[in-house]
N, CA, C and O atoms as a Maestro MAE file, in Angstrom:
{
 s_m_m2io_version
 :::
 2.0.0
}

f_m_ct {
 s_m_title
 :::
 protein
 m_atom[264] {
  # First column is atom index #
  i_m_mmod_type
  r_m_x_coord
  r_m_y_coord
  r_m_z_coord
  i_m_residue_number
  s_m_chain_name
  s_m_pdb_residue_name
  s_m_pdb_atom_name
  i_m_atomic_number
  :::
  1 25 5.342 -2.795 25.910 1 A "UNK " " N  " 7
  2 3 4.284 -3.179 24.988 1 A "UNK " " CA " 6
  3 2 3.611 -4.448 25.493 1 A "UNK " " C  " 6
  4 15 4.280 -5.247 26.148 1 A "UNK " " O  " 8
  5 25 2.442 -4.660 25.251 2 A "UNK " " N  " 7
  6 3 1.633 -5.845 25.574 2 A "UNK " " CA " 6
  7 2 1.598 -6.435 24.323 2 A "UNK " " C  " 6
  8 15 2.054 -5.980 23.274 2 A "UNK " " O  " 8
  9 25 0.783 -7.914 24.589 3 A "UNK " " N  " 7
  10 3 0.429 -8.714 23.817 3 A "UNK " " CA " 6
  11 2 0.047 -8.375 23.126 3 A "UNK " " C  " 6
  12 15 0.517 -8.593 22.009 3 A "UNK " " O  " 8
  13 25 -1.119 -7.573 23.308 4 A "UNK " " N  " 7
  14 3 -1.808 -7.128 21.567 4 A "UNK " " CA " 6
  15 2 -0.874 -6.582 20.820 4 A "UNK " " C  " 6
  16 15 -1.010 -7.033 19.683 4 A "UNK " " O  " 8
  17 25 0.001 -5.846 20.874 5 A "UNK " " N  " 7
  18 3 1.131 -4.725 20.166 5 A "UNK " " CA " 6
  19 2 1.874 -5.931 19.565 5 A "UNK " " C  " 6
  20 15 2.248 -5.747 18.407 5 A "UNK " " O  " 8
  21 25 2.177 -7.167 20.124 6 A "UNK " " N  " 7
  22 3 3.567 -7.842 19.734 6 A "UNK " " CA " 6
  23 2 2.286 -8.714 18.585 6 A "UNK " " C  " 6
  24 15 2.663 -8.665 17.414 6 A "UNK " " O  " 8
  25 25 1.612 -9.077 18.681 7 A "UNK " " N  " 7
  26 3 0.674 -10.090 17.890 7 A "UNK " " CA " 6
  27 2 -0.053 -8.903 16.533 7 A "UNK " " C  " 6
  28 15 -0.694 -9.262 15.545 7 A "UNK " " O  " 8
  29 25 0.317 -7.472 16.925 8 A "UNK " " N  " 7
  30 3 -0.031 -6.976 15.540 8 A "UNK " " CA " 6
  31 2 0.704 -6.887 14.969 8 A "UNK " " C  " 6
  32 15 0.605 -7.080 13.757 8 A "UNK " " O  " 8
  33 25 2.028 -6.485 15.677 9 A "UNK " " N  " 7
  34 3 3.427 -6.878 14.727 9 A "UNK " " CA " 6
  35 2 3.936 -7.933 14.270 9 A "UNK " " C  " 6
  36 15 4.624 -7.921 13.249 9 A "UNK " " O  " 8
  37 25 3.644 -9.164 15.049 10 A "UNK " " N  " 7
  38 3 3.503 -10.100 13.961 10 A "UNK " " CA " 6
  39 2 2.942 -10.889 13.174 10 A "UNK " " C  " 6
  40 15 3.474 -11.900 12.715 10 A "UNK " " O  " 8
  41 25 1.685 -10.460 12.914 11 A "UNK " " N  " 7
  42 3 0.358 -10.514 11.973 11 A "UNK " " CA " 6
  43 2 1.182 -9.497 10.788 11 A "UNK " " C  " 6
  44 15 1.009 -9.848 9.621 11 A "UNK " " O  " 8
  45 25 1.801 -8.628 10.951 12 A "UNK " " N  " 7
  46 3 1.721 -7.470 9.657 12 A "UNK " " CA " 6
  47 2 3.241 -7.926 9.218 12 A "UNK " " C  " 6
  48 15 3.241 -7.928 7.987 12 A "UNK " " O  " 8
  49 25 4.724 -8.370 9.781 13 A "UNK " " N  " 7
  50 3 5.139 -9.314 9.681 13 A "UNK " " CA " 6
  51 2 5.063 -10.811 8.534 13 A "UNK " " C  " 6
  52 15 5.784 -11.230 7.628 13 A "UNK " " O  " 8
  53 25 3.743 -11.279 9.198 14 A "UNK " " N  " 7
  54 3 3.956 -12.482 7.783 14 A "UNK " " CA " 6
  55 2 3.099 -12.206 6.770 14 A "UNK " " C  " 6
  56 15 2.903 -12.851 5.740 14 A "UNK " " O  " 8
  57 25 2.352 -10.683 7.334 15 A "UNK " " N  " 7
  58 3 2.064 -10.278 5.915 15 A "UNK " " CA " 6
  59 2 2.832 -9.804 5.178 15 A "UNK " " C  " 6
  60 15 2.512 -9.559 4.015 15 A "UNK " " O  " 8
  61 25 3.625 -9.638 5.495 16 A "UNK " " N  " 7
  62 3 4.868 -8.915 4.484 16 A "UNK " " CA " 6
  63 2 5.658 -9.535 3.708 16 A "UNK " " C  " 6
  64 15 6.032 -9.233 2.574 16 A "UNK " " O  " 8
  65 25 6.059 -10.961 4.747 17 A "UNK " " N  " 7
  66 3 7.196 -12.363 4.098 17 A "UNK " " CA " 6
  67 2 6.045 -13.235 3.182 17 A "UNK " " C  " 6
  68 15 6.466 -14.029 2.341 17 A "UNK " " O  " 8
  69 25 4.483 -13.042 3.392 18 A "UNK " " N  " 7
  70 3 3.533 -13.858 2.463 18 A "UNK " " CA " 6
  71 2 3.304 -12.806 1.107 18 A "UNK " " C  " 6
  72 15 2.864 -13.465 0.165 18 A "UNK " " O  " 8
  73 25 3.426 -11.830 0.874 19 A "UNK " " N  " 7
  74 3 3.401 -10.498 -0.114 19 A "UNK " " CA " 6
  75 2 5.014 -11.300 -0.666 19 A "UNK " " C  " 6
  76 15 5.122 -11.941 -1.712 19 A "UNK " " O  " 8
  77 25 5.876 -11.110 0.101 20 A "UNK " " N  " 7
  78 3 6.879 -11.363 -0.728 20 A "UNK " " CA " 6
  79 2 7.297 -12.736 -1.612 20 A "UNK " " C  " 6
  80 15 7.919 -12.908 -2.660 20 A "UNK " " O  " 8
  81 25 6.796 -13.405 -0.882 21 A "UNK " " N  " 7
  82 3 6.785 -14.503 -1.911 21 A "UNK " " CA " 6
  83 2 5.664 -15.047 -2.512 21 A "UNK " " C  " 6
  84 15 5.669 -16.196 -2.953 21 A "UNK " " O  " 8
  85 25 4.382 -14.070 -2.582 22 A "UNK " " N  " 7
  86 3 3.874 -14.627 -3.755 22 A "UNK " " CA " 6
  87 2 3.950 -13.418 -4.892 22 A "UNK " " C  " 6
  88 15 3.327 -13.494 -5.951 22 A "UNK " " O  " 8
  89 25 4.860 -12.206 -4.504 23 A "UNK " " N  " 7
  90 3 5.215 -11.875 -5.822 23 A "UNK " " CA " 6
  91 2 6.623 -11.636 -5.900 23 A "UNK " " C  " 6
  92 15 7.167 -10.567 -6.178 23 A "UNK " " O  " 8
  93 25 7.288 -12.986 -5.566 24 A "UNK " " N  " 7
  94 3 9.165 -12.752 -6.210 24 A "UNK " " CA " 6
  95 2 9.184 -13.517 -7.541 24 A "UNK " " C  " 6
  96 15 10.264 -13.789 -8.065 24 A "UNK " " O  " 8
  97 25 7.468 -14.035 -8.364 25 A "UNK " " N  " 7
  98 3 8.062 -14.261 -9.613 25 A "UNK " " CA " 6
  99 2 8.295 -12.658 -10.249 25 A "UNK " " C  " 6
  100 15 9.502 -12.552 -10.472 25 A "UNK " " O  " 8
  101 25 7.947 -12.038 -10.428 26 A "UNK " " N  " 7
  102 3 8.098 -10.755 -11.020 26 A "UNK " " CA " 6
  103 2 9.322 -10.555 -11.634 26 A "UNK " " C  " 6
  104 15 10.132 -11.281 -11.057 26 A "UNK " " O  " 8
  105 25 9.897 -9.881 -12.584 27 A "UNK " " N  " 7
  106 3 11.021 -10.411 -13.032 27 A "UNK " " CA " 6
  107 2 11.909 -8.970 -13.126 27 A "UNK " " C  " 6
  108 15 13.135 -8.945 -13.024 27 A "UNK " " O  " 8
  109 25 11.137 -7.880 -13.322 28 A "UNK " " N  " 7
  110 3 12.181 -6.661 -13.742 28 A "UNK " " CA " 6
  111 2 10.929 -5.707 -12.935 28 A "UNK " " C  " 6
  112 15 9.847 -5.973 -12.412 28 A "UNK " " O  " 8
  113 25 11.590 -4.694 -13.119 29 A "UNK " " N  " 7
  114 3 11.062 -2.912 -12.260 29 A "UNK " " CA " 6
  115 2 9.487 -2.772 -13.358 29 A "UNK " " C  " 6
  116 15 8.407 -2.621 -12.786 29 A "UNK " " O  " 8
  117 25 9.550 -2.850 -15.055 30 A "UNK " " N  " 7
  118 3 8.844 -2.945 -15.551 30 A "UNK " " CA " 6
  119 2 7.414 -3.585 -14.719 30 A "UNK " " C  " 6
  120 15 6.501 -2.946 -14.194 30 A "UNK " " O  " 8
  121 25 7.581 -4.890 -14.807 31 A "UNK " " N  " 7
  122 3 6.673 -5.879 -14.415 31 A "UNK " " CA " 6
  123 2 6.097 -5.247 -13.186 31 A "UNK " " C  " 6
  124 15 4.914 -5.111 -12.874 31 A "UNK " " O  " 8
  125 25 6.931 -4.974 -12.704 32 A "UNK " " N  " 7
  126 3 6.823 -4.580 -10.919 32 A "UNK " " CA " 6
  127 2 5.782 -3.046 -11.213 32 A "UNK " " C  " 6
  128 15 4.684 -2.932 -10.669 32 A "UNK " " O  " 8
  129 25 6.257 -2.154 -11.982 33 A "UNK " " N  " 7
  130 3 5.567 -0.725 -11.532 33 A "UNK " " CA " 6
  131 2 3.830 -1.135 -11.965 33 A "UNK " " C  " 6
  132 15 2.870 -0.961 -11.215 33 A "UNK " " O  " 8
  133 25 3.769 -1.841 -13.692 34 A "UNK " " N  " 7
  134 3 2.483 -1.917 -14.240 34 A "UNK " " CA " 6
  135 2 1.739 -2.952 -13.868 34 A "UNK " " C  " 6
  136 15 0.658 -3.242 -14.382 34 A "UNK " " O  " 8
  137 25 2.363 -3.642 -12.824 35 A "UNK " " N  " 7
  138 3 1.276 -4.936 -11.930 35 A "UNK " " CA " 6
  139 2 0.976 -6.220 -13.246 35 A "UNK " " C  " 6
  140 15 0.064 -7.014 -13.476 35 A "UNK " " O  " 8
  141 25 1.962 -5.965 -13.730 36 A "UNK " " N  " 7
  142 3 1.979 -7.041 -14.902 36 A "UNK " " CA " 6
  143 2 0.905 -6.837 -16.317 36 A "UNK " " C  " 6
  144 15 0.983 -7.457 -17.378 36 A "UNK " " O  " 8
  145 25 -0.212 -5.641 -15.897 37 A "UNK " " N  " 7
  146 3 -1.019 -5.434 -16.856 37 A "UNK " " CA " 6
  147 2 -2.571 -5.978 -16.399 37 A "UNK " " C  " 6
  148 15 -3.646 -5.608 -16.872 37 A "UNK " " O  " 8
  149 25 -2.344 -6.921 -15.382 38 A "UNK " " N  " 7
  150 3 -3.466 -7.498 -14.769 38 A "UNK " " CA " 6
  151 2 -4.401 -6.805 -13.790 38 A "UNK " " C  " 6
  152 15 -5.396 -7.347 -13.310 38 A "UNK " " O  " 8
  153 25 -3.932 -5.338 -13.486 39 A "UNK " " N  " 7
  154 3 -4.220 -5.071 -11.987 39 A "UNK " " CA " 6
  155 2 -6.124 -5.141 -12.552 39 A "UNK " " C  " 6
  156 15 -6.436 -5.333 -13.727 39 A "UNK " " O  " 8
  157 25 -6.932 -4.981 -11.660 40 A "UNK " " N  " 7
  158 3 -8.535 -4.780 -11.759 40 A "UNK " " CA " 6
  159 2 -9.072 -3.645 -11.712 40 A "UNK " " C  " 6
  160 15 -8.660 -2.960 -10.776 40 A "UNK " " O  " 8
  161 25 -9.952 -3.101 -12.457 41 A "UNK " " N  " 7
  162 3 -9.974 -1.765 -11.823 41 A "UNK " " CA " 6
  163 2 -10.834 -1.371 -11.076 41 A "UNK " " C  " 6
  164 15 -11.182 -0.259 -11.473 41 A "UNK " " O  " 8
  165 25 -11.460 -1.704 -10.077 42 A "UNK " " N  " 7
  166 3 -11.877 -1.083 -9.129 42 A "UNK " " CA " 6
  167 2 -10.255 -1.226 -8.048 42 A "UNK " " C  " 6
  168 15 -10.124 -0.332 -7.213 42 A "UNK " " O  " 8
  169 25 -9.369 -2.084 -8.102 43 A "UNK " " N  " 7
  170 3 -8.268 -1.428 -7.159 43 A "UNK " " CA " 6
  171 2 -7.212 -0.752 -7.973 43 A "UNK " " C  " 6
  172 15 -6.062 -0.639 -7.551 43 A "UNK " " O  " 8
  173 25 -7.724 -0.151 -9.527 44 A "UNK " " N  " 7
  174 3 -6.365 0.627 -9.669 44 A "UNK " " CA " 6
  175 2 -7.213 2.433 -9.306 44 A "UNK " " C  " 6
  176 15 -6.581 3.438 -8.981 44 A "UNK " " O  " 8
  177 25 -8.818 2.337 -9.510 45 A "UNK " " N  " 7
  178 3 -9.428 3.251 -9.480 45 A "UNK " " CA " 6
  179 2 -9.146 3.967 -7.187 45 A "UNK " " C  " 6
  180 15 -8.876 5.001 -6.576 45 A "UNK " " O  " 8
  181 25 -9.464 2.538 -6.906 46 A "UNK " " N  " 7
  182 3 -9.089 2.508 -5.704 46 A "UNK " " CA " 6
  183 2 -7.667 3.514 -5.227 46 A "UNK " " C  " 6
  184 15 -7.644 4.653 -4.759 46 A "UNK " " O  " 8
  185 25 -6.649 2.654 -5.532 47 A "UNK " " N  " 7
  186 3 -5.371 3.457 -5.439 47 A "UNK " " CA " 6
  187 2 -4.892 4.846 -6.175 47 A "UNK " " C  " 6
  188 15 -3.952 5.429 -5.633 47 A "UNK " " O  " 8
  189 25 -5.347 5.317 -7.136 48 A "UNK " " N  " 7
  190 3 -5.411 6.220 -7.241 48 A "UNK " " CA " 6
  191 2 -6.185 7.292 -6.499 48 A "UNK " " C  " 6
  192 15 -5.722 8.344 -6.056 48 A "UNK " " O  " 8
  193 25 -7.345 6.892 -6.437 49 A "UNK " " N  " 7
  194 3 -8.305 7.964 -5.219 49 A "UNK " " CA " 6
  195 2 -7.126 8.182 -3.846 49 A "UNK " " C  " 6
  196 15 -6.774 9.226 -3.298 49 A "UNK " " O  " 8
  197 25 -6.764 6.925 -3.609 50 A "UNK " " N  " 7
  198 3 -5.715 7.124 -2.102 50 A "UNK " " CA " 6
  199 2 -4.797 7.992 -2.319 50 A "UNK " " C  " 6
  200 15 -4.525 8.779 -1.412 50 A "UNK " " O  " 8
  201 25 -4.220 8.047 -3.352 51 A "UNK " " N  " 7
  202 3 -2.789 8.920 -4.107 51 A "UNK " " CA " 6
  203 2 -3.643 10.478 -3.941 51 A "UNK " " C  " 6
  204 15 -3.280 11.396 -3.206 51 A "UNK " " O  " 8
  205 25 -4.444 10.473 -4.531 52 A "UNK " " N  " 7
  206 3 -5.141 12.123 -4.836 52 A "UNK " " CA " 6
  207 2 -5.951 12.567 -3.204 52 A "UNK " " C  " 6
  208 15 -6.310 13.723 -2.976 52 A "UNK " " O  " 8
  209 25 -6.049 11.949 -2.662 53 A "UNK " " N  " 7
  210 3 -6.995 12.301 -0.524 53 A "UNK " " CA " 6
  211 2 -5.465 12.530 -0.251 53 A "UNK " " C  " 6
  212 15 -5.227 13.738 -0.239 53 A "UNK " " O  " 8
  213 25 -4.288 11.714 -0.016 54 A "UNK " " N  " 7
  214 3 -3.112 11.933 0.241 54 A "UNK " " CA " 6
  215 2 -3.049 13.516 0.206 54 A "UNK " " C  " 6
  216 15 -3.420 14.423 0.951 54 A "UNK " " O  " 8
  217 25 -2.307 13.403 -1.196 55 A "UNK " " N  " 7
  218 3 -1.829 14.776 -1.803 55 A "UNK " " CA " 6
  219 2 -2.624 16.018 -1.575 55 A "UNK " " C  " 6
  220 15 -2.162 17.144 -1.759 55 A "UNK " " O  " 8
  221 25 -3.916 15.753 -1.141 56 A "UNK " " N  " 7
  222 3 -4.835 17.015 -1.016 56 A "UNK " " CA " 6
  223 2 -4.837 17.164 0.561 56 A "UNK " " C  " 6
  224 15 -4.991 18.252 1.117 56 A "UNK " " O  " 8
  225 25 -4.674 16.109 1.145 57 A "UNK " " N  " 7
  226 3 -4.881 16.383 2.566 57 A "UNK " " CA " 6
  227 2 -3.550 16.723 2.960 57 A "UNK " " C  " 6
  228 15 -3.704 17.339 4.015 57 A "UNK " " O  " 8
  229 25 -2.094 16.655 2.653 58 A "UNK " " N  " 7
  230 3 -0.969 17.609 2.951 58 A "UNK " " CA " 6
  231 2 -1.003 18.983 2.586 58 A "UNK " " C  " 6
  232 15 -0.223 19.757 3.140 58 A "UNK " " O  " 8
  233 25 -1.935 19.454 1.586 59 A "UNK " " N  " 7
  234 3 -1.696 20.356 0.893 59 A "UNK " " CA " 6
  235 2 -2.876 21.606 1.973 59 A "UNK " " C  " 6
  236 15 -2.724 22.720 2.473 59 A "UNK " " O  " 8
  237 25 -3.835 20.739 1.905 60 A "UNK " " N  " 7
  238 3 -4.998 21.333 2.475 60 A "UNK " " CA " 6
  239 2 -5.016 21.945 3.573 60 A "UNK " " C  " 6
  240 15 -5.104 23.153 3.791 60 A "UNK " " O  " 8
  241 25 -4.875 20.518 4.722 61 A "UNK " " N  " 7
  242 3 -5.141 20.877 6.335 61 A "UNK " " CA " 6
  243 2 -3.994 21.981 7.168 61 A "UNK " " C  " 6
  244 15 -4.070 22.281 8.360 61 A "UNK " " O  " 8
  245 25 -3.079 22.409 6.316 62 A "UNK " " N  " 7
  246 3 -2.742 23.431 7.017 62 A "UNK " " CA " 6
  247 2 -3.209 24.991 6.786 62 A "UNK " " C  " 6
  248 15 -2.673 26.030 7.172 62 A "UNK " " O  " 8
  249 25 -4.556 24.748 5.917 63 A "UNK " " N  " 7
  250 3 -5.142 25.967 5.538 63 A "UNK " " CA " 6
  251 2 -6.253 25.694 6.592 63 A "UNK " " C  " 6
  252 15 -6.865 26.668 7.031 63 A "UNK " " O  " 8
  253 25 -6.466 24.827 6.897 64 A "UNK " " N  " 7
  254 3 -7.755 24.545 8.290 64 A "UNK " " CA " 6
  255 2 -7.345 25.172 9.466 64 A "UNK " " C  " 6
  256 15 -7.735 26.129 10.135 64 A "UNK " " O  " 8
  257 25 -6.112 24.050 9.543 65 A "UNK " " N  " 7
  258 3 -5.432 24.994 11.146 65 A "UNK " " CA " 6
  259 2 -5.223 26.428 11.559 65 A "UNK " " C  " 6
  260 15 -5.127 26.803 12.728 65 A "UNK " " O  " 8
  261 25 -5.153 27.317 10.317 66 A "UNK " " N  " 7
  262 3 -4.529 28.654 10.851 66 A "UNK " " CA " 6
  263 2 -5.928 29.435 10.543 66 A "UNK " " C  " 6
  264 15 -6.032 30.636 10.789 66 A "UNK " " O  " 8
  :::
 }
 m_bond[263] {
  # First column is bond index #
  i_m_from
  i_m_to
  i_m_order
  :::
  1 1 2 1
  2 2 3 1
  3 3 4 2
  4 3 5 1
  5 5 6 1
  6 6 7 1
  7 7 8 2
  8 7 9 1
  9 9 10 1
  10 10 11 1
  11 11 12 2
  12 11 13 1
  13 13 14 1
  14 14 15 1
  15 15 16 2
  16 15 17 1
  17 17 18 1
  18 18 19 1
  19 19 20 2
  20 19 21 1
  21 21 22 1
  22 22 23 1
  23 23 24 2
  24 23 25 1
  25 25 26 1
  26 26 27 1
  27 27 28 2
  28 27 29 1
  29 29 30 1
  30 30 31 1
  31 31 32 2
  32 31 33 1
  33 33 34 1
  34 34 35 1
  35 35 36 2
  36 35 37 1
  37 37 38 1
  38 38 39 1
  39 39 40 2
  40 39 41 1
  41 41 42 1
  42 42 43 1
  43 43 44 2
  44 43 45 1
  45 45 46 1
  46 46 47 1
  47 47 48 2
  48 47 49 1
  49 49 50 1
  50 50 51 1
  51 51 52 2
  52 51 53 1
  53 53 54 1
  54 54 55 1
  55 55 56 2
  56 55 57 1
  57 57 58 1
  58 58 59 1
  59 59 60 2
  60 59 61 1
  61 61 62 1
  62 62 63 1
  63 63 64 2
  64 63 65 1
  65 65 66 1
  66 66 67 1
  67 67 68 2
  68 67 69 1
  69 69 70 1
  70 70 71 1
  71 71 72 2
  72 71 73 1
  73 73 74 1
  74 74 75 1
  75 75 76 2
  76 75 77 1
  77 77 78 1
  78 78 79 1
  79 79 80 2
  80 79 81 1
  81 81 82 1
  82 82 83 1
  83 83 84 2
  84 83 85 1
  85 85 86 1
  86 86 87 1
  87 87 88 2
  88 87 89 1
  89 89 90 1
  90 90 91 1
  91 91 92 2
  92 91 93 1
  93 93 94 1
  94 94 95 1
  95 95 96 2
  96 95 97 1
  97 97 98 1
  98 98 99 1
  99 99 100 2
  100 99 101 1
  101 101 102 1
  102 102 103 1
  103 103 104 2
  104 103 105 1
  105 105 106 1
  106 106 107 1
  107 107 108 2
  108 107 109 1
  109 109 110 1
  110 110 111 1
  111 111 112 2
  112 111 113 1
  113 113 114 1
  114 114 115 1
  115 115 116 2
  116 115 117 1
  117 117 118 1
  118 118 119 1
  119 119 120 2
  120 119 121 1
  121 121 122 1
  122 122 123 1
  123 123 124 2
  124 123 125 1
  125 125 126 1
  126 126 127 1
  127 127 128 2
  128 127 129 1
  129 129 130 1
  130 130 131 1
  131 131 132 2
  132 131 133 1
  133 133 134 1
  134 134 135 1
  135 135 136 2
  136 135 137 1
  137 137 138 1
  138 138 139 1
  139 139 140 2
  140 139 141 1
  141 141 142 1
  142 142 143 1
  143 143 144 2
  144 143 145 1
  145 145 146 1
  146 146 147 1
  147 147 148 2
  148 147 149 1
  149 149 150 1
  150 150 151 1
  151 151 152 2
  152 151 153 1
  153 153 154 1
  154 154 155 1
  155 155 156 2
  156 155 157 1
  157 157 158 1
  158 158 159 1
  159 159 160 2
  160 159 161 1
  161 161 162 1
  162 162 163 1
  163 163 164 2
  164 163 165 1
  165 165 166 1
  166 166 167 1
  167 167 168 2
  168 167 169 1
  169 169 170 1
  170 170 171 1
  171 171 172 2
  172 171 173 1
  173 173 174 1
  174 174 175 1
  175 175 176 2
  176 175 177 1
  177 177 178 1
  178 178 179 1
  179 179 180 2
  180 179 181 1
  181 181 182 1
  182 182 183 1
  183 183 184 2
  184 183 185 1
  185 185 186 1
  186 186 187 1
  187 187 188 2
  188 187 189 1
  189 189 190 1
  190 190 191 1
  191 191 192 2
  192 191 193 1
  193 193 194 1
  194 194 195 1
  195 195 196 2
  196 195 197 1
  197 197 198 1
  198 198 199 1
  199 199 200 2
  200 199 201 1
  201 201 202 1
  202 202 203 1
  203 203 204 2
  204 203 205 1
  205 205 206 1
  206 206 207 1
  207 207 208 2
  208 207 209 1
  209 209 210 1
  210 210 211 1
  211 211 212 2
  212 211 213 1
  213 213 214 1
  214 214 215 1
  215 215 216 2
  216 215 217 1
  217 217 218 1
  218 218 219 1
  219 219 220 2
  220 219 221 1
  221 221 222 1
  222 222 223 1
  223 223 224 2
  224 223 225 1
  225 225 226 1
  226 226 227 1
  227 227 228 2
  228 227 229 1
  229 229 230 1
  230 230 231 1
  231 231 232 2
  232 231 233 1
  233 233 234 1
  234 234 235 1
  235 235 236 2
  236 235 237 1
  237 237 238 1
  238 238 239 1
  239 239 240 2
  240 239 241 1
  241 241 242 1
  242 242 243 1
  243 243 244 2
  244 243 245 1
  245 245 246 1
  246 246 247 1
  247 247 248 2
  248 247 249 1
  249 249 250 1
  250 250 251 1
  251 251 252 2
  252 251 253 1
  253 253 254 1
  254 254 255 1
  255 255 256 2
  256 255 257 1
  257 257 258 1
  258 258 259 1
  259 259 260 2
  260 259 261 1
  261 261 262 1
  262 262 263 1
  263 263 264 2
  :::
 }
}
């Protein structure tokens, strides 16, 4: 692997240890699944669209291929 490979892994890395501690106040699974009640919605409208392209594109593209 080269440089670029090791510097994206650790770019995505302290994105992960910076995600984690700015949400280890969170306190229970509750808090954790409903985003505290705060989420916005253009990113809960967001993440859902991703959930439903997902699920359609496993379901789908092997009706393309054959």
């Amino acid at each position: 692997m080269g440089w670029i490979d090791y510097t994206i892994i650790a770019i995505y890395l302290v994105g992960l240890l910076a995600m984690g501690l700015a949400f280890r106040h969170q306190h229970n699974s509750r808090e954790y699944f409903l985003g505290g009640r705060t989420i916005p919605w253009p990113a809960l409208s967001l993440s859902v669209m991703a959930t439903q392209l997902s699920a359609i594109s496993f379901i789908s593209a092997p009706a393309f291929v054959g």
